[in-house]
C-alpha positions as CSV (number, residue, x, y, z in Angstrom):
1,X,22.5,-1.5,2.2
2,X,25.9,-0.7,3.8
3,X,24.1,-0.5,7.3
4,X,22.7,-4.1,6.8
5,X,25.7,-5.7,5.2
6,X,27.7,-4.5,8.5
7,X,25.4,-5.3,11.4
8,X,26.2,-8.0,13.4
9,X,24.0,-10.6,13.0
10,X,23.7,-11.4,17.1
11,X,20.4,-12.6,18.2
12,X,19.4,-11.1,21.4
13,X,17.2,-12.9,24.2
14,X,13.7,-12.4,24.0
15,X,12.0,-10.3,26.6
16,X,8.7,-11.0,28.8
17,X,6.4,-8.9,26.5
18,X,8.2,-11.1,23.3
19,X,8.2,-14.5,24.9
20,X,5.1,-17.1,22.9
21,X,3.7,-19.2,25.9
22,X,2.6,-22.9,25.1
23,X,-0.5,-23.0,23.7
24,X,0.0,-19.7,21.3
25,X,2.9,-20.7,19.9
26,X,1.2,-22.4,16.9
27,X,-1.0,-19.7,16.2
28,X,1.6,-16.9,16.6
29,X,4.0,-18.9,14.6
30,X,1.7,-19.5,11.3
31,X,1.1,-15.3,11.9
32,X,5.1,-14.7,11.8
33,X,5.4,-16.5,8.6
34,X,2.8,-15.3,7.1
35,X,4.1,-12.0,7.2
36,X,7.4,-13.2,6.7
37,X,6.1,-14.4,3.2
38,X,4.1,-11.3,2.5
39,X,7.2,-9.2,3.6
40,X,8.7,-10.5,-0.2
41,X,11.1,-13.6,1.4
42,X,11.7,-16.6,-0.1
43,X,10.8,-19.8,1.1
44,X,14.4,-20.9,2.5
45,X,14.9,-17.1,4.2
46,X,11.5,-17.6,5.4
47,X,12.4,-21.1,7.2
48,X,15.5,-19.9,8.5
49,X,13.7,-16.7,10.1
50,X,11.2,-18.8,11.7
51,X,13.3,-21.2,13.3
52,X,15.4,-18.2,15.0
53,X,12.1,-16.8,16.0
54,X,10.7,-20.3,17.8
55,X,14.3,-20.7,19.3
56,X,14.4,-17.7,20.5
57,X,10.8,-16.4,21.5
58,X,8.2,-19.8,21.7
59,X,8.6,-21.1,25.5
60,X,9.4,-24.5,25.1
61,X,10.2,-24.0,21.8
62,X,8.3,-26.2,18.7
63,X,10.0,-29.0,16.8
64,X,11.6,-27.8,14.0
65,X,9.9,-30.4,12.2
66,X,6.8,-28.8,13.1
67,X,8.1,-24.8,12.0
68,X,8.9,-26.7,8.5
69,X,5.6,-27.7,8.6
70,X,3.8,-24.7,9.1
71,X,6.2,-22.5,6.7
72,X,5.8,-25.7,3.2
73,X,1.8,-25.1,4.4
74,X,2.0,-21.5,4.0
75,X,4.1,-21.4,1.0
76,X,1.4,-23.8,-1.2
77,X,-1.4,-20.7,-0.8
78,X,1.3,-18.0,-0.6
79,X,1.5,-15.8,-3.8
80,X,4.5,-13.9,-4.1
81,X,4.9,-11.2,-6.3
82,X,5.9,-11.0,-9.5
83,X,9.2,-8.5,-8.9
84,X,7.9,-6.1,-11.6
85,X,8.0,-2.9,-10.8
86,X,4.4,-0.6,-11.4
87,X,5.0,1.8,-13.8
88,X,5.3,5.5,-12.9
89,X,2.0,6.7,-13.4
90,X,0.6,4.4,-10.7
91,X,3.7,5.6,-9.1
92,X,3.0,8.8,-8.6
93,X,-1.0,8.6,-8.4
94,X,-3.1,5.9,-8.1
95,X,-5.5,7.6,-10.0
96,X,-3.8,8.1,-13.4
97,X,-7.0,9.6,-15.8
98,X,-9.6,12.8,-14.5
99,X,-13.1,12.3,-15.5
100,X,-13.6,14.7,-19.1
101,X,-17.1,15.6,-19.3
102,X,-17.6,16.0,-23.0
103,X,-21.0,17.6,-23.1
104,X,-19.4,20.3,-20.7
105,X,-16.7,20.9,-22.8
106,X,-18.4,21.0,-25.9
107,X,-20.6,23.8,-24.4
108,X,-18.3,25.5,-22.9
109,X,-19.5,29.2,-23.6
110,X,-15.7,30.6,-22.5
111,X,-14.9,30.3,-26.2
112,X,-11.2,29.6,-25.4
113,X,-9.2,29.4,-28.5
114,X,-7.4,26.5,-29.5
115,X,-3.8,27.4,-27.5
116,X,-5.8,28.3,-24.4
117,X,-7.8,24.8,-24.1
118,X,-4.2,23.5,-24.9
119,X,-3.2,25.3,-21.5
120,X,-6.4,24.6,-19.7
121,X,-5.4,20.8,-20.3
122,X,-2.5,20.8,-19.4
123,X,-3.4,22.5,-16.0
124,X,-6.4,20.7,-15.3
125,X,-3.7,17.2,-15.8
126,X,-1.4,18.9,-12.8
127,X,-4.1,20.0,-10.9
128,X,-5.5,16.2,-10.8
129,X,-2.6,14.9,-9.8
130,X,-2.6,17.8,-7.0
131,X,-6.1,16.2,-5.9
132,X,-7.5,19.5,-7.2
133,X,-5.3,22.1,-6.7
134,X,-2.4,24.5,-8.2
135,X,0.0,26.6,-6.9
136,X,-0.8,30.5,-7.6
137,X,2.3,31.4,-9.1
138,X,2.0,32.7,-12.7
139,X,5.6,31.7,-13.2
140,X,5.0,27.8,-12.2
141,X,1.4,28.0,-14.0
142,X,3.3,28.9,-17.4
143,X,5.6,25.9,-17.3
144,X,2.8,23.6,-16.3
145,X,0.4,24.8,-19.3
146,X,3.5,24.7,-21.8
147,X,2.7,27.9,-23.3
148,X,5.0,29.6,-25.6
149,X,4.5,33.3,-24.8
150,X,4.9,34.4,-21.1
151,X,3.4,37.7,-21.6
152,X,0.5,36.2,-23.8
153,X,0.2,33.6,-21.2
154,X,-0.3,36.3,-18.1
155,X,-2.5,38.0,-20.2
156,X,-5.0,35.4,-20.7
157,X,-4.2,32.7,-18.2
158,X,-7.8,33.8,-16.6
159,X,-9.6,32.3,-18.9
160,X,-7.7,28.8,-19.4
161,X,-8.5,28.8,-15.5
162,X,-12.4,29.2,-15.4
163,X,-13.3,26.8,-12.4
164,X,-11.0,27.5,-10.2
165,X,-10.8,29.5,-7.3
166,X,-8.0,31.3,-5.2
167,X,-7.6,29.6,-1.6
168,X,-4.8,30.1,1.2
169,X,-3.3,27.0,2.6
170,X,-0.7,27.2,5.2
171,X,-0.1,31.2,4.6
172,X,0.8,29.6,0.8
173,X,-1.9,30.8,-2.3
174,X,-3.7,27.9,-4.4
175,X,-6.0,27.6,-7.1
176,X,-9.3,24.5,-6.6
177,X,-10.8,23.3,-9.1
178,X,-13.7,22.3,-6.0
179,X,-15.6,19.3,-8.4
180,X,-12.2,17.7,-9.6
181,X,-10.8,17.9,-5.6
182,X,-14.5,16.4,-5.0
183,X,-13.7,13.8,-7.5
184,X,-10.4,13.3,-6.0
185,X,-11.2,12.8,-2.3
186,X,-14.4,10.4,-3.6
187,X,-12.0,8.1,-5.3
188,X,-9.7,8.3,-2.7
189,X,-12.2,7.4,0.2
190,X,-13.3,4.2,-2.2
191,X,-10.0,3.0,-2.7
192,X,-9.1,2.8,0.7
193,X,-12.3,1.2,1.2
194,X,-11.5,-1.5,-1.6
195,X,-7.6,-2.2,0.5
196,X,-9.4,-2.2,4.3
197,X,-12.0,-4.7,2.6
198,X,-9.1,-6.8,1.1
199,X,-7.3,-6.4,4.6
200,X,-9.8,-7.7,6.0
201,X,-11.0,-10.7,3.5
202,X,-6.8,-11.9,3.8
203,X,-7.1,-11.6,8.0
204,X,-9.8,-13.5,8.1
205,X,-8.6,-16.5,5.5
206,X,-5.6,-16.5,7.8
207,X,-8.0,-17.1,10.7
208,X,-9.2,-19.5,9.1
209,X,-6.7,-21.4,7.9
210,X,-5.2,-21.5,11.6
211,X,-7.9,-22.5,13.3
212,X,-8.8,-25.3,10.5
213,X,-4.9,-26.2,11.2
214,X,-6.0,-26.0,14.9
215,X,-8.5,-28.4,14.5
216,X,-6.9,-30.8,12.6
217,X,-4.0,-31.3,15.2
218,X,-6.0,-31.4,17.5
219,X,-8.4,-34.2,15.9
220,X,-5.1,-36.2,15.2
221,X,-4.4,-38.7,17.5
222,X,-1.9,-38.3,20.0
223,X,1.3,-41.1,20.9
224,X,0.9,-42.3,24.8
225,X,3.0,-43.6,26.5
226,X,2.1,-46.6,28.3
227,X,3.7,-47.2,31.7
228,X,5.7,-50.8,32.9
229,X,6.3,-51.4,36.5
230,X,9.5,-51.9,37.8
């Protein structure tokens, strides 16, 4: 905030690769303000952003009547966001619950005892939220499962742990639970299916929206001018 609140605010000349010839500039400039609203500014920050960028980068620039235009347009379909923060489970993993399969648990023949399923919980909660996997270290393990008794806990962490198998990663040991990383990487691969889909859907509105806007100024009709001889 200190770097921002000391930087000179000088604009710079655009260069060739920058520059927005005639005949783009309409297009470009409902793209810049589109992301200048999805980028969390207000309407008036918005407006004064994209005048600076027409001035400096469209070649003639627009009419600033016409920039105003574009960023009121914008700002009817634009929904900003609410300024809530998410809370810290979505925070720190966008997959907050594991799938429990009762039946499974029910007939588990491990016969844990009633502090050991306690542990086995608690470790199968930090292994999901390590996409499947725990670090092999009986000291860490212990804090994770919240056990009382170190020694008791060393003793019969094997058991709380059925399901899991010793891997190396990066010379460093781990424990995988492979169905829950399965699990993991399955939701995973849909979600970012769900955000490239909802990429997509938003890209293509936009497209829309500026060519309909294309259309329609180009359907208006147009001031001539009509000449008088001397």
């Amino acid at each position: 905030m200190l770097d921002l609140l000391t930087v000179e605010d000088v604009s710079t000349p655009a260069s060739d690769s920058d520059v927005i010839p005639e005949g783009q500039r309409s297009d470009a400039m409902f793209a810049e303000v589109g992301a200048l609203y999805r980028a969390g500014k207000q309407k008036e920050d918005v407006l004064r952003s994209a005048l600076e960028i027409n001035r400096s980068r469209c070649k003639p620039p627009l009419p600033d009547a016409e920039i105003r235009r574009i960023v009121a347009s914008i700002a009817k379909t634009h929904k900003p966001s609410d300024g809530r923060a998410k809370s810290p489970k979505h925070v720190r993993n966008p997959f907050h619950w594991f799938a429990f399969d009762t039946v499974e648990h029910l007939a588990d023949q491990h016969a844990l005892t009633d502090y050991q399923q306690g542990w086995r919980m608690n470790l199968l909660a930090y292994a999901w939220q390590g996409k499947g996997c725990l670090v092999n270290d009986p000291h860490v393990l212990f804090k994770l499962s919240n056990a009382e008794d170190k020694k008791k806990f060393k003793r019969e962490m094997h058991k709380a742990l059925h399901g899991f198998e010793q891997v190396e990663r990066d010379g460093l040991p781990y424990l995988v639970n492979q169905q829950m990383a399965d699990q993991y990487a399955e939701k995973s691969d849909a979600l970012e299916q769900k955000k490239e889909a909802g990429r997509q859907s938003s890209l293509a509105r936009a497209q829309e929206a500026a060519l309909a806007e294309k259309q329609k100024r180009e359907a208006s009709p147009t001031e001539t001018k009509v000449g008088v001889p001397a």
